[in-house]
Kinemage of the C-alpha trace (Angstrom):
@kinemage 1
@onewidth
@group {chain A} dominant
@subgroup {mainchain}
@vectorlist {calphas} color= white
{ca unk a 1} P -49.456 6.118 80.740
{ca unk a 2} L -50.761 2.772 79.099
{ca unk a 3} L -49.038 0.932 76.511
{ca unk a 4} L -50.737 1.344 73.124
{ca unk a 5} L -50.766 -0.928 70.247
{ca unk a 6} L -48.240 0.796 67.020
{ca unk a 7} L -50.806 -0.618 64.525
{ca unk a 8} L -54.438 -0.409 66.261
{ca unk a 9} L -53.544 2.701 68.437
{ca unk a 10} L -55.637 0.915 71.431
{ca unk a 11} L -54.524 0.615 74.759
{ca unk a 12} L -52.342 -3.027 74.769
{ca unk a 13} L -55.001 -4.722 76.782
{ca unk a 14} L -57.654 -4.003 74.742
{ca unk a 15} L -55.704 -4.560 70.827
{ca unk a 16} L -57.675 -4.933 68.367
{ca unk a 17} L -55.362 -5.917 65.497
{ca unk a 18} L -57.013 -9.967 65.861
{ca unk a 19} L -60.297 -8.430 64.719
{ca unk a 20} L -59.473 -5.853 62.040
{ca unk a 21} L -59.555 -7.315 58.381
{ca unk a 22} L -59.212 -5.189 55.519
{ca unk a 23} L -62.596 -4.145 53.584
{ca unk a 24} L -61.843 -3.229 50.065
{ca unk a 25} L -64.402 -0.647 49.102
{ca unk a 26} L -64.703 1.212 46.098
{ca unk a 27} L -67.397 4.123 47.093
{ca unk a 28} L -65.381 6.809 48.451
{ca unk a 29} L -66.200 7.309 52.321
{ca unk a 30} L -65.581 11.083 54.381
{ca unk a 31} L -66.410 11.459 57.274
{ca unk a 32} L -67.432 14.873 59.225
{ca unk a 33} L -66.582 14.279 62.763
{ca unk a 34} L -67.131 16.221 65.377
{ca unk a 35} L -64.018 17.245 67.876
{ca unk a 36} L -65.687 15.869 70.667
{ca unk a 37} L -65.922 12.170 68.994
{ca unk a 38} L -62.635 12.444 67.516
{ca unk a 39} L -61.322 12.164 71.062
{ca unk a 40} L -64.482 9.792 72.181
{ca unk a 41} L -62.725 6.424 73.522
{ca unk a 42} L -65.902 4.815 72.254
{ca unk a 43} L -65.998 6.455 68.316
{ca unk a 44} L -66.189 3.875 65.793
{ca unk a 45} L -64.699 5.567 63.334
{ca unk a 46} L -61.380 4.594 64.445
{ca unk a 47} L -62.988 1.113 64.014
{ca unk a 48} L -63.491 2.117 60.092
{ca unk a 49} L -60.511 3.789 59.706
{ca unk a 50} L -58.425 0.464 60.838
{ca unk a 51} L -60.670 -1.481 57.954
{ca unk a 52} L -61.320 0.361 55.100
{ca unk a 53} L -59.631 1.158 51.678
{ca unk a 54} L -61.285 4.275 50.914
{ca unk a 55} L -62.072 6.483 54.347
{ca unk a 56} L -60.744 9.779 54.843
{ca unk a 57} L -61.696 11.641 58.462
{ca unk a 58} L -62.468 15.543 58.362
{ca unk a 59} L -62.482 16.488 62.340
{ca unk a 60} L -64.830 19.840 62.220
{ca unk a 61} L -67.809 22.191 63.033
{ca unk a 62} L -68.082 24.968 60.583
{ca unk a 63} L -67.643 25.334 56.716
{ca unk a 64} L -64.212 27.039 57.805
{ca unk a 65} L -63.235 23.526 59.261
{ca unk a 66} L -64.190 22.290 56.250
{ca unk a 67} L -62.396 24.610 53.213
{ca unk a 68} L -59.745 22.215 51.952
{ca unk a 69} L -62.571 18.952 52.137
{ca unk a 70} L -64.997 21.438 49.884
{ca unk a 71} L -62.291 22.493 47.798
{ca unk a 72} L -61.505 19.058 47.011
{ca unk a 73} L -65.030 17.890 46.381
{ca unk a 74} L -65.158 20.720 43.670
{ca unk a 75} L -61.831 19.338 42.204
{ca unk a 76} L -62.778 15.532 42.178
{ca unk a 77} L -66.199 15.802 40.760
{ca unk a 78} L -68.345 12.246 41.398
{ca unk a 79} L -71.536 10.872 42.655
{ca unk a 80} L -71.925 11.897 45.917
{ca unk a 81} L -74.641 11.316 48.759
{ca unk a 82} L -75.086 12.672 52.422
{ca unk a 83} L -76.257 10.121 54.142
{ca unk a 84} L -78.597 11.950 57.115
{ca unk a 85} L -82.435 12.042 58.057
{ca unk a 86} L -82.818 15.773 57.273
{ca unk a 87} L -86.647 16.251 56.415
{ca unk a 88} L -85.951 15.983 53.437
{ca unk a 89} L -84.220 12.669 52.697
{ca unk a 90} L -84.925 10.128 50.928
{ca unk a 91} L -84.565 6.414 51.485
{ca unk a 92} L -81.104 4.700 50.116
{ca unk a 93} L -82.088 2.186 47.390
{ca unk a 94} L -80.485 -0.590 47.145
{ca unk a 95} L -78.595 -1.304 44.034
{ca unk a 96} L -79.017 -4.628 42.624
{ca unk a 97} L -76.687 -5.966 39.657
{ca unk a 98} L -79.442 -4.882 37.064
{ca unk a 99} L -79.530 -1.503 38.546
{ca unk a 100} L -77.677 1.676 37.024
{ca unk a 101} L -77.640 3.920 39.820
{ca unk a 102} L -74.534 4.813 41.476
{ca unk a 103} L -73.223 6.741 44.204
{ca unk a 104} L -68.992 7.031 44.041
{ca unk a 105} L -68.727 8.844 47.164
{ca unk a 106} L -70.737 9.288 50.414
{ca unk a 107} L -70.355 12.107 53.603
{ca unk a 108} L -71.766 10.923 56.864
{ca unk a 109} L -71.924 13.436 60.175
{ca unk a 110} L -69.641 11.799 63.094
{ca unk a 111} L -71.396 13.088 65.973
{ca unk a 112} L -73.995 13.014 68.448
{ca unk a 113} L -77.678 14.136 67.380
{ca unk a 114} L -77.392 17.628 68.513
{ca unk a 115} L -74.320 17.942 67.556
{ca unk a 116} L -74.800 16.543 63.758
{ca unk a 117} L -77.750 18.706 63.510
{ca unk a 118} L -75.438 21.490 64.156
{ca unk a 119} L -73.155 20.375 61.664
{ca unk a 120} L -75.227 20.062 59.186
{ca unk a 121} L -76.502 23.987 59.817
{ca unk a 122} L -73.142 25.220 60.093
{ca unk a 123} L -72.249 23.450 56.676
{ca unk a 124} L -74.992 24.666 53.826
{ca unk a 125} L -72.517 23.847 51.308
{ca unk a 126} L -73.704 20.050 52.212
{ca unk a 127} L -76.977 20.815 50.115
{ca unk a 128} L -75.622 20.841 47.218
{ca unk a 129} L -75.370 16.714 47.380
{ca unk a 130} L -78.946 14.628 47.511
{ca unk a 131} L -79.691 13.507 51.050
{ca unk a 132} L -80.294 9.606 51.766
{ca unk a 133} L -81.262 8.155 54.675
{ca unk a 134} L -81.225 4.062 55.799
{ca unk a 135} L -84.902 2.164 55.787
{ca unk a 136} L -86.212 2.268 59.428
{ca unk a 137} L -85.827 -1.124 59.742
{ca unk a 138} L -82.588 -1.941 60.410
{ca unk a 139} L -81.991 -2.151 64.321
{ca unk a 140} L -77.860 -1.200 65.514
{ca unk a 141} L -76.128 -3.554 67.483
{ca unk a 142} L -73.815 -1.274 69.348
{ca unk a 143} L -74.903 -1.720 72.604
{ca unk a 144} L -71.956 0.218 74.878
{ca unk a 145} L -73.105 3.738 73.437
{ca unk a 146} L -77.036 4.493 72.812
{ca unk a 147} L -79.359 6.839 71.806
{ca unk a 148} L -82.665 7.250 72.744
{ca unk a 149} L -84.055 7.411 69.259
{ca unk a 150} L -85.283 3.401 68.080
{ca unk a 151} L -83.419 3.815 64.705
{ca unk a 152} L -80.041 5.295 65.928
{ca unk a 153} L -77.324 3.417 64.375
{ca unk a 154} L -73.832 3.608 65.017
{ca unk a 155} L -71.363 5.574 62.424
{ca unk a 156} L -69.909 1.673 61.851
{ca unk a 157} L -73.323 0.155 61.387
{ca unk a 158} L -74.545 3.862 59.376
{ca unk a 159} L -71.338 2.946 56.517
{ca unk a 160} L -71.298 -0.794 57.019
{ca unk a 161} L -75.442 -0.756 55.575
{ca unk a 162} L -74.701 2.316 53.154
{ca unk a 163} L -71.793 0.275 51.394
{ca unk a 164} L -74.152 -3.004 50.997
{ca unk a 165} L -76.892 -1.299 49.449
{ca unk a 166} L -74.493 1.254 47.535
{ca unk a 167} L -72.202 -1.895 46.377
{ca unk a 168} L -73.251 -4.858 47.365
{ca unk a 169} L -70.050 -5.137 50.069
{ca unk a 170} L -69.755 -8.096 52.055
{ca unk a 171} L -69.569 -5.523 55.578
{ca unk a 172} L -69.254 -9.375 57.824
{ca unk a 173} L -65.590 -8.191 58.613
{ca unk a 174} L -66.976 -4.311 60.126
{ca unk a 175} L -69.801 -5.685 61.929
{ca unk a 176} L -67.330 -8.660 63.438
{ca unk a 177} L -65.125 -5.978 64.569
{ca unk a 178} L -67.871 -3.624 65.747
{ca unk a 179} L -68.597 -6.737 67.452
{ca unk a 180} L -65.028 -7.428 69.196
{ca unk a 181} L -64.652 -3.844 70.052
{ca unk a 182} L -67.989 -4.073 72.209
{ca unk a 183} L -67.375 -7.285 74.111
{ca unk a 184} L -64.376 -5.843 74.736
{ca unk a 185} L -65.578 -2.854 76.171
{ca unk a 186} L -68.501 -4.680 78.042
{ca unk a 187} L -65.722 -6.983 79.867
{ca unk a 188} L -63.340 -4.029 80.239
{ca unk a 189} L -62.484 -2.633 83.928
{ca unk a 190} L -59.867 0.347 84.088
{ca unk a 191} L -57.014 0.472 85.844
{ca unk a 192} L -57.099 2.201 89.143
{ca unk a 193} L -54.299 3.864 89.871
């Protein structure tokens, strides 16, 4: 069994406490991640989770996976967005200092496309909140995982571009990271043993 990091979690060799700086935001970020990511050695969530103030991680399919998250959404009323490119979604704006709008909290699906899309069916309770979606134009960088579609971002790059047009965030340290974690993983050659 490999060494692993006490403060990063990764395997020794491939620590990534040198890249991780903390990101103080103040929009609240939850994530709906699918078991099969959770366990993904590639998930960039872990990547958030090591960088952000305000993250919290619900591993799940169905609405049952998700009772306690629901029942504190209906406790800690705020602002809150999905951000996913259901039909009927509507492009994030991008708050500028003039600009009243706010979002305080935002939900983004962990998963693969399939399996998002069947998170957000299992979860109707998600319809409640207004659906956003990023502009088109924005092109992810994460090249060690990729989907076929030309606008797929990665869950990093999805919360990195939410929190700059939600708050203006400086996301440099994220995307840095994002960045360290996949030169790392292009230059990385397991173990054979």
């Amino acid at each position: 069994m490999r060494k692993r990091c006490p403060k990063c979690s990764y395997p020794v060799q491939t620590c990534l406490c040198h890249a991780v700086q903390s990101v103080a935001n103040h929009t609240e970020v939850i994530i709906l991640q699918h078991p099969k990511e959770s366990v993904h050695a590639k998930n960039t969530v872990r990547l958030l989770s090591l960088s952000l103030a305000n993250i919290t991680t619900w591993v799940g399919k169905t609405a049952a996976d998700f009772i306690e998250l629901q029942h504190y959404l209906a406790i800690t009323p705020a602002k809150t967005a999905v951000i996913y490119p259901s039909e009927y979604s509507v492009e994030l704006p991008r708050i500028t200092n003039n600009h009243t709008y706010t979002i305080e909290r935002v939900i983004f699906i962990d998963a693969s496309w399939k399996q998002a899309f069947g998170i957000w069916q299992n979860n109707l309770w998600l319809n409640e909140y207004p659906f956003y979606k990023l502009p088109p134009s924005h092109t992810g960088q994460y090249t060690i995982r990729r989907s076929h579609l030309d606008y797929s971002l990665s869950t990093l790059e999805a919360v990195a571009l939410t929190l700059e047009y939600t708050e203006q965030l400086d996301t440099t340290p994220l995307l840095t990271l994002l960045n360290s974690f996949t030169k790392q993983w292009q230059g990385f050659v397991p173990p054979t043993d």
